[in-house]
N, C-alpha and C positions, 0 to 999 in steps of 0.2 A: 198501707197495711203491712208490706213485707219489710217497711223498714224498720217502723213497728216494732214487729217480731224479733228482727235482728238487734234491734236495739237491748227490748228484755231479756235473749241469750247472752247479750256480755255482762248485761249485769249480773244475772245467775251465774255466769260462769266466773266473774269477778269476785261474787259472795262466797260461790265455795272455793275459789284462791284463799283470801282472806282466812275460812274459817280452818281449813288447813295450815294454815300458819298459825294460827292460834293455838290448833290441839299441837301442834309440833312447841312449838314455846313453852305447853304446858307440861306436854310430857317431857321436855325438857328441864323443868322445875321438879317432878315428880322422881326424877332418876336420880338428881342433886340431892336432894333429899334423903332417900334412901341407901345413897351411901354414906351422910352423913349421920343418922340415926335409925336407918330402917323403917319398918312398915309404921311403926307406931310415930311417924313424925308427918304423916300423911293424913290431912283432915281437906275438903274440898274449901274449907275458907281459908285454910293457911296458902294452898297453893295456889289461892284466886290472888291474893294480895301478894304473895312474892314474883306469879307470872305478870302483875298488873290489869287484871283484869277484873272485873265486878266476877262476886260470885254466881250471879244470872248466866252468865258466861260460860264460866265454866261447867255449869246444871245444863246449859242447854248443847254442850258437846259430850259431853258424858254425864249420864242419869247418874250413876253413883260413884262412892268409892270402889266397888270392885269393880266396875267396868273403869275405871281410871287406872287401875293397878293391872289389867289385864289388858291393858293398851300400850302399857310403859312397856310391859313382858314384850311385846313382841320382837323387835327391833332383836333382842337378844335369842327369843328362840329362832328364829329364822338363820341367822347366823352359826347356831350350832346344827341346825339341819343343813346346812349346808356345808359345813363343814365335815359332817360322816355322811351324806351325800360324796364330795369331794375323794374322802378317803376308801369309804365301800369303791366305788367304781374303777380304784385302782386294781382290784382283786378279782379272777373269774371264778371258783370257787365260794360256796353259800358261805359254809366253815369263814373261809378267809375273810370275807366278807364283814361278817362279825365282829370276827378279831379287828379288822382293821377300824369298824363304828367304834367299837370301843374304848380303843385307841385315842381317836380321833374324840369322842363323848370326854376323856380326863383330861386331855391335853386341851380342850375348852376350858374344862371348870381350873384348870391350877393355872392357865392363861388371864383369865378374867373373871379372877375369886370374889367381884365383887357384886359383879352380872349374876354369876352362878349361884351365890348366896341368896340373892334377891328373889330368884327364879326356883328355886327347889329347898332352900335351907329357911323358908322363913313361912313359918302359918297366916296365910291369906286369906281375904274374901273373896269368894269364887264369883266370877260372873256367869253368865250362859256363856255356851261356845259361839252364838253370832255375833256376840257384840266385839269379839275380837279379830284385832287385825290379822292373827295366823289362818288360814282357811285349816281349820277341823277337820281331820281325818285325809288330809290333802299331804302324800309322801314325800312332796317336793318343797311343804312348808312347813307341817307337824312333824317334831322329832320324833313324839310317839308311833305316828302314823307309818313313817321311815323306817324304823326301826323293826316295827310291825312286820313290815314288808321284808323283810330282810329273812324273817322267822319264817315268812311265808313262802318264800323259795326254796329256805331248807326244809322245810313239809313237804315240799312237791318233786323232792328228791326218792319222795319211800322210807330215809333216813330216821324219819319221829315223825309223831302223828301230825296229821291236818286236821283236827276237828278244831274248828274256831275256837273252843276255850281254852284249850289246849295253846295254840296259839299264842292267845293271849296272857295266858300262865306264862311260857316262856318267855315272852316279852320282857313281863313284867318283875319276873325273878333276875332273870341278864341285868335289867337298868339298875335292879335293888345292889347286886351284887358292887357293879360299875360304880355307882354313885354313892355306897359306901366305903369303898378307896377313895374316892374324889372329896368325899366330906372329909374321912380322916386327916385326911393331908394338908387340908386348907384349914380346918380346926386345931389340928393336933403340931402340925408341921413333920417333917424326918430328923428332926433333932429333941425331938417329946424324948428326955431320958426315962419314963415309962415303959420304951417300949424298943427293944435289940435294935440296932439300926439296921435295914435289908433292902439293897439297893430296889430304887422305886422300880425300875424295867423288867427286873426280875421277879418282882412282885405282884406286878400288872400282868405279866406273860400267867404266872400261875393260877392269879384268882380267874383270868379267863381263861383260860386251858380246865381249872374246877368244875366253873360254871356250865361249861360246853359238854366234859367228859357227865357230868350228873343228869343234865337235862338231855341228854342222848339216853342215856338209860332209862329215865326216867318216863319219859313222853318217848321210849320205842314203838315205834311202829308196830301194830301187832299183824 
């Protein structure tokens, strides 16, 4: 009987070897793809027959396209939380802190503009947040989350408010402000004759220096 048992544990644990290797193949097709034409070059039967696998296959590791598109994301957000993970921690100051995610958030997207595009520059199908491989609201692997938290140490200074939406407002203004440098740059480039040329460091130092001096005012602590 116990040999049995042991016998059915390797083969379980054989199936999901196997089925792991599959979604990694796929999501390996799925990322090809999307640098090659983007979101609209993703249907579940195209990248059943490019990864070589029956479309059965594919349905039965991810229900749909947006849980396929929200499976490829991870691999990349994980990487950039770790990356303003990396660089926050160099800083003991909330302020600096900041500055330094910031940083660290452009120097991702102008590193690998084409991750960054996939991930924030392109209208998607949303899945739920369990069916992805980033743990949701988890600092150590949501950027969001991270970033969050970062806002939330300087609340706990007295500095600006702590009321959760508050919070959240600040978040969510900082990333808008951040990630609109990082679009322009990667759409536009520093040689767009449209627009004076102003060196990028000096640029990046002001809009966050902006952002920080507005939403200190703004969300003061009363």
């Amino acid at each position: 009987m116990e040999t049995a048992f042991v016998t059915q544990s390797a083969k379980d644990l054989r199936k999901q070897r196997e089925a792991e290797q599959r979604r990694k193949s796929i999501i390996k097709v799925v990322r090809k793809l999307i640098r090659k034409g983007g979101l609209g070059e993703i249907s579940l039967r195209k990248v059943a027959e490019l990864a070589g696998y029956s479309t059965t296959v594919v349905y039965s590791l991810f229900e749909d396209k947006a849980t396929l598109i929200s499976q490829a994301m991870s691999e990349d957000l994980l990487e950039l939380t770790r990356a303003m993970r990396a660089a926050s921690e160099a800083a003991s100051r909330p302020l600096d802190r900041l500055r330094a995610m910031a940083h660290a958030y452009v120097d991702f997207g102008l590193q690998h503009p084409d991750e960054y595009a996939f991930v924030f520059m392109q209208k998607r199908p949303h899945a739920a947040t369990e069916v992805a491989h980033v743990q949701h609201g988890d600092p150590a692997e949501d950027p969001y989350a991270f970033s969050r938290g970062l806002f939330a140490q300087w609340a706990a200074t007295g500095e600006v408010s702590n009321a959760e939406v508050d919070i959240d407002l600040m978040t969510q203004i900082y990333w808008e402000g951040i990630h609109g440098f990082t679009a322009r740059q990667l759409v536009m480039g520093p040689e767009d004759p449209w627009f004076p040329e102003v060196p990028n460091a000096r640029h990046l130092d002001a809009i966050i220096e902006v952002l920080l001096t507005g939403l200190s005012r703004h969300f003061a602590a009363r």
